[in-house]
N, C-alpha and C positions, 0 to 999 in steps of 0.2 A: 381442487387439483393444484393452483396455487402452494400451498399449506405442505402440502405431501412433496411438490420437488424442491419448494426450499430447506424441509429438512433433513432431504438424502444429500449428498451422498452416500451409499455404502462403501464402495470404491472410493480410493485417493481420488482428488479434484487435479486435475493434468487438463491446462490451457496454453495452445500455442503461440508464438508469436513469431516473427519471421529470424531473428539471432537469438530468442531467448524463450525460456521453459516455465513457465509459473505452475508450481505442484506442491500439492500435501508435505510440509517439512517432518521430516523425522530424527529419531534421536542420534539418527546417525551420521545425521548431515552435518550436527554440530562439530568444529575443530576448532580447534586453536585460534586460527584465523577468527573464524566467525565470534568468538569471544571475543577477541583483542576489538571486534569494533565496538565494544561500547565501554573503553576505556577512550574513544578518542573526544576531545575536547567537542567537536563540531555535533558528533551523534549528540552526546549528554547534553550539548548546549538546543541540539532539535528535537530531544525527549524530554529535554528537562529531566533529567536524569542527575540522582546526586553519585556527589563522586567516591566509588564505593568501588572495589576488587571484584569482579563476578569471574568465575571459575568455571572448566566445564562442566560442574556438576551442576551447580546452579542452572544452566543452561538448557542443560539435557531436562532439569526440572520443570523449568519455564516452557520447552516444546512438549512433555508431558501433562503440562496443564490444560492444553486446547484439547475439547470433544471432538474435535473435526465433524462436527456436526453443525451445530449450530454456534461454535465459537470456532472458528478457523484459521489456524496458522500458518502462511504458505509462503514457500522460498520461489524468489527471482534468482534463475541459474543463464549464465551464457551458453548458451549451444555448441559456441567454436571450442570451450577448454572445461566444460561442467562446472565450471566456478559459481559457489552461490553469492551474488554480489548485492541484494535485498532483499526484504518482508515485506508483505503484509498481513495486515490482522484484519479480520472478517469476521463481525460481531451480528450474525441474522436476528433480525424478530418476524419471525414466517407469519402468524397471527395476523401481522399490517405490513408484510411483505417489505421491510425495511431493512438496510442494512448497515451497518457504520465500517469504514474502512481508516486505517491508518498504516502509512508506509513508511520506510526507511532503506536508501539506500546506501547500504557500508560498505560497499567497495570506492574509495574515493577515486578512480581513476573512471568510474562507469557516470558523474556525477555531472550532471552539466554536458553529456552525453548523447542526449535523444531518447535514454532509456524508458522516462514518464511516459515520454508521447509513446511509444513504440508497445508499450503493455496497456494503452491504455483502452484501444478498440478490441483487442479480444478478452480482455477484463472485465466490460463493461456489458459485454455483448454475450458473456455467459451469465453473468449474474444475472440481464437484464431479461434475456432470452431464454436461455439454456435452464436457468434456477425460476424464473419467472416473478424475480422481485421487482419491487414500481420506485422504489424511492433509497440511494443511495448517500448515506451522510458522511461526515469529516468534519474536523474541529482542528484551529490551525494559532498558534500562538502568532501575537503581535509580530512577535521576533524572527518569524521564521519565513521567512520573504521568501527562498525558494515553493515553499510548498505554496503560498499562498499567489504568487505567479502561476504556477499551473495550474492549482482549483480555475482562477480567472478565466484561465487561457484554453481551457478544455467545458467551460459551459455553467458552471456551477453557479446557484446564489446565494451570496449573503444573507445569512436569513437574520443576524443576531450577533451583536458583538457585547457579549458580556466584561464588561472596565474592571479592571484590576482582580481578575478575576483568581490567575496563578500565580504561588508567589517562585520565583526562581530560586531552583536550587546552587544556582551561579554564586549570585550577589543579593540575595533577599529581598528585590523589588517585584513588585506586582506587576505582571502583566498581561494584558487584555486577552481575553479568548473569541475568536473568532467562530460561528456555528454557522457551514457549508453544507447546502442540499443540492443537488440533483435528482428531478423526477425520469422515470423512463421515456415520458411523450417529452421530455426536455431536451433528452441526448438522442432522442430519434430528429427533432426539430433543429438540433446542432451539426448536425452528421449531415444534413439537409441542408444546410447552410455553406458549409464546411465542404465542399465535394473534394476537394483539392489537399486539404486536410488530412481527409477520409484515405485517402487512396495512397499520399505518401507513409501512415501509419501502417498499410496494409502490406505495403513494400520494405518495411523497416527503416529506422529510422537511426540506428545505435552506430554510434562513432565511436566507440572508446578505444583508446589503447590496451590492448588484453594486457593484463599484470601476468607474469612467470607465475 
């Protein structure tokens, strides 16, 4: 049973949260906009990303890449103005019921926001619940302090820091990669923890100044 609901959906994946929409991205979602973010210095510096022109075509190509199956590509939209203002990527192994997540938020006004926390209990609680997978991972460069504050801060363990592992496409120094788990009886044990937590995530949490 496991097996069979992590590898549906048939249906786009449509998760709520209290200001923001997380769902199946399409080719159509892609503009202008959502391109220009990964010319910004800060994106390619938290993708490690080299510095390269991507176009919308490229792009439309990159969201035609994901099965929506078991490789999942899905936009973070604001509810108040349909702005897509992040991704994540959603890489299942139903077999061991595992998943690897990696985000990026490119709306730089949504950033330092509440956003994380605010997607992070109905996010968690579909995949955990809803898909019935047991173990969610993430992998977080040296460099990248934001993300690796909130793994911290939302339950997760260190399983593995692999030294000098990437070399940057910045300035060609190696640096360390971090390997991030979460089990399901972990983030039930957190959530348990956390009452206070739990309940302001459930009320929403996003402060940003909407952009025009």
């Amino acid at each position: 049973m496991t097996v069979a609901r992590a590898l549906e959906p048939a249906d786009p994946v449509v998760i709520e949260a209290p200001n923001l929409t997380i769902r199946t991205l399409t080719p159509d979602d892609v503009t202008d906009r959502f391109v220009s973010w990964f010319g910004q210095d800060d994106i390619r510096g938290a993708l490690n990303l080299p510095a390269q022109n991507r176009t919308k075509a490229d792009m439309i190509g990159y969201v035609k890449s994901f099965d929506q199956s078991s490789r999942l590509l899905l936009g973070i939209f604001d509810k108040a103005n349909g702005l897509l203002v992040g991704l994540f990527t959603v890489h299942i192994e139903p077999r061991i019921g595992r998943y690897l997540v990696n985000t990026v938020v490119g709306e730089a006004a949504y950033r330092t926001k509440g956003l994380m926390m605010e997607v992070t209990l109905p996010f968690r609680e579909y995949f955990f619940e809803t898909r019935g997978l047991k173990v969610m991972t993430a992998t977080a460069l040296a460099t990248n302090k934001p993300i690796i504050g909130y793994l911290e801060k939302t339950g997760w363990t260190l399983n593995q820091t692999l030294k000098a592992h990437t070399k940057s496409q910045a300035d060609g120094t190696m640096i360390d990669l971090h390997l991030y788990s979460i089990t399901r009886d972990a983030w039930q044990a957190w959530k348990t923890a956390n009452p206070d937590a739990v309940q302001a995530m459930a009320k929403g949490l996003l402060r940003a100044e909407r952009p025009i």
